[in-house]
C-alpha positions, 0 to 999 in steps of 0.5 A, a space after each residue: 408856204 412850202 409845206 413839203 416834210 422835214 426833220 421837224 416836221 418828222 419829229 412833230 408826226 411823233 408827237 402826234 401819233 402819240 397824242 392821237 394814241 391817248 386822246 390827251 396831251 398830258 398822257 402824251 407827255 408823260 410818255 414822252 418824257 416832256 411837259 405837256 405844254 411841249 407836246 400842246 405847243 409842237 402839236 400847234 406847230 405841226 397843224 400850223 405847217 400842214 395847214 389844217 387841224 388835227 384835234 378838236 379841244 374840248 373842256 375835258 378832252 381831245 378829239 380828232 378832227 376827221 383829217 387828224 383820224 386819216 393822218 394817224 392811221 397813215 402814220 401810225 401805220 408807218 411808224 409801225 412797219 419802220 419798227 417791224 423792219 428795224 428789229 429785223 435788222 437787229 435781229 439778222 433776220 432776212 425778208 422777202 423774195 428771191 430767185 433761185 435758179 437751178 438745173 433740174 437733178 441738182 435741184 431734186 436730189 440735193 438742194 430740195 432735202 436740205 431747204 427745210 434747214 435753210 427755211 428754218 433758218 431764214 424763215 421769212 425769205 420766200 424762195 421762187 425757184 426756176 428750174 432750167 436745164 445747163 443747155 439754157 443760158 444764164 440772163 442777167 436780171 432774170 434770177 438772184 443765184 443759179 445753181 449750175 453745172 459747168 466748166 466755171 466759165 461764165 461771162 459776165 457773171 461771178 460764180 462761187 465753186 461748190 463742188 467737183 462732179 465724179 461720175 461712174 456706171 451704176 444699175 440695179 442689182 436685178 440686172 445683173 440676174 443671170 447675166 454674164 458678170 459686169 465686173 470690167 468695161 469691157 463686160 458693158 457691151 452685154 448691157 443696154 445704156 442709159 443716156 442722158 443727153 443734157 449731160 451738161 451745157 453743149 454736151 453731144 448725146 452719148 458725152 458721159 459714157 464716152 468720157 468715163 470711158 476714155 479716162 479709164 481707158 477702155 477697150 472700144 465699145 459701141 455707146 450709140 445705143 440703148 435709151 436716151 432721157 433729157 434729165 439726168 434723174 430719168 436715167 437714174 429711175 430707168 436704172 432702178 427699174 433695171 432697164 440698163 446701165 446709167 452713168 451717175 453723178 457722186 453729188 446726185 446718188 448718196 441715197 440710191 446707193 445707201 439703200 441698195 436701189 442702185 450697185 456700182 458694179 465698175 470700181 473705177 470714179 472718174 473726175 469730169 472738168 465739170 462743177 456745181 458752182 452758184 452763179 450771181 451777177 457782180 454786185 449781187 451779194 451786196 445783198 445781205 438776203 442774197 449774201 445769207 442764201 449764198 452763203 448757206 448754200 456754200 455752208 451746205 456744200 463744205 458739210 457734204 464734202 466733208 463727207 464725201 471726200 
């Protein structure tokens, strides 16, 4: 006979598990709403289609059979994590993994602030965050969104702009202490450099200077000089510590120039062609955990533009 589960079947595993619960038919009934004969008869049926007995009848009350005791707790098991599931879906609340790619600044100065709001949003989605520079490519398959900075083209992968980068010179207030005056860019050349070499994916060394620099047309001045860091904060911190001028990013600063750690000396902001933006394979946000994570993180962006701008 071909036992394998159908909807009656499923519908008999109901019965059951009820019946399991209090140990009588009647009760069971009374329940689910039938005669007691219905549940007595379905249950027969269902021992019938398995091939063994589920409960022991005795004079004044059931018992499970051993095989009946390991097949409730599996069921109801079962019958649990299926209600559990369900009313998370009517409820919109989210669950499980996701990865979350992003280049190192991004991450630090402005995703790392602002999770708490989407952890308590979304408490039961589990963040594994992957943290990679712009100058490693994106692989499908290997993150669910990445928050990248570039030109927006990404082959392959669909990408939701975030947010356009502007950059100008910043550095310490202690700096400037009996110095000649950093009021035009021509007054840089009495001050060391601080270079971040990972700018963006391909960028040279020296690429963030020289293009602030050209788009305000300043005098020629020699950039191959002063330190050089692999992370965009490194350059920030090294200007905190007064050991030069940095090129900062509008999206990454807020803070720094709030508390006065850091002055923009030089009035001039510079737009770059470059952008934050949220990279994800297509067909991707067919996922409501992924699409509620994307769409939190666009809510984010529009709340600092609106600030910002």
């Amino acid at each position: 006979m071909n036992r394998s589960l159908n909807g009656q079947t499923h519908a008999w595993l109901k019965v059951f598990v009820v019946s399991a619960h209090h140990l009588s038919f009647t009760r069971a009934a009374e329940e689910l709403h039938v005669t007691t004969g219905a549940v007595s008869q379905q249950i027969k049926q269902l021992e019938e289609r398995l091939g063994f007995k589920l409960f022991r009848r005795l004079p004044r009350q059931l018992e499970l059979t051993d095989e009946g005791r390991r097949l409730a707790a599996v069921v109801d098991e079962a019958y649990q994590a299926v209600g559990q599931e369900v009313r998370r879906l009517r409820s919109g609340v989210m669950s499980g993994v996701l990865r979350l790619r992003s280049v190192p600044s991004f991450l630090d100065k402005w995703v790392m602030p602002r999770l708490p709001r989407l952890q308590a949003r979304f408490p039961d989605i589990e963040l594994r965050i992957i943290v990679e520079d712009s100058n490693i490519s994106l692989r499908a398959g290997e993150f669910d969104l990445a928050l990248d900075l570039n030109d927006g083209r990404y082959p392959g992968f669909n990408i939701t702009p975030l947010m356009d980068e502007v950059i100008f010179p910043v550095c310490a207030p202690s700096l400037l202490r009996g110095k000649p005056p950093l009021t035009r860019p021509e007054d840089l050349a009495w001050y060391p450099l601080l270079h971040d070499v990972t700018a963006w994916r391909g960028s040279h060394d020296y690429a963030e200077w020289e293009h602030y620099l050209n788009a305000i047309k300043a005098p020629p001045i020699n950039l191959h000089r002063g330190y050089t860091f692999n992370r965009n904060q490194l350059t920030i911190d090294a200007a905190i510590a007064g050991m030069g001028v940095a090129i900062a990013r509008r999206t990454l600063i807020t803070n720094e120039l709030k508390t006065g750690a850091l002055i923009a000396p030089l009035s001039q902001r510079v737009a770059t062609d470059k952008r934050y933006g949220i990279v994800h394979s297509p067909g991707a946000l067919d996922d409501r955990r992924v699409r509620v994570v994307h769409d939190w993180l666009v809510e984010e962006a529009q709340r600092h533009n609106h600030y910002h701008y």
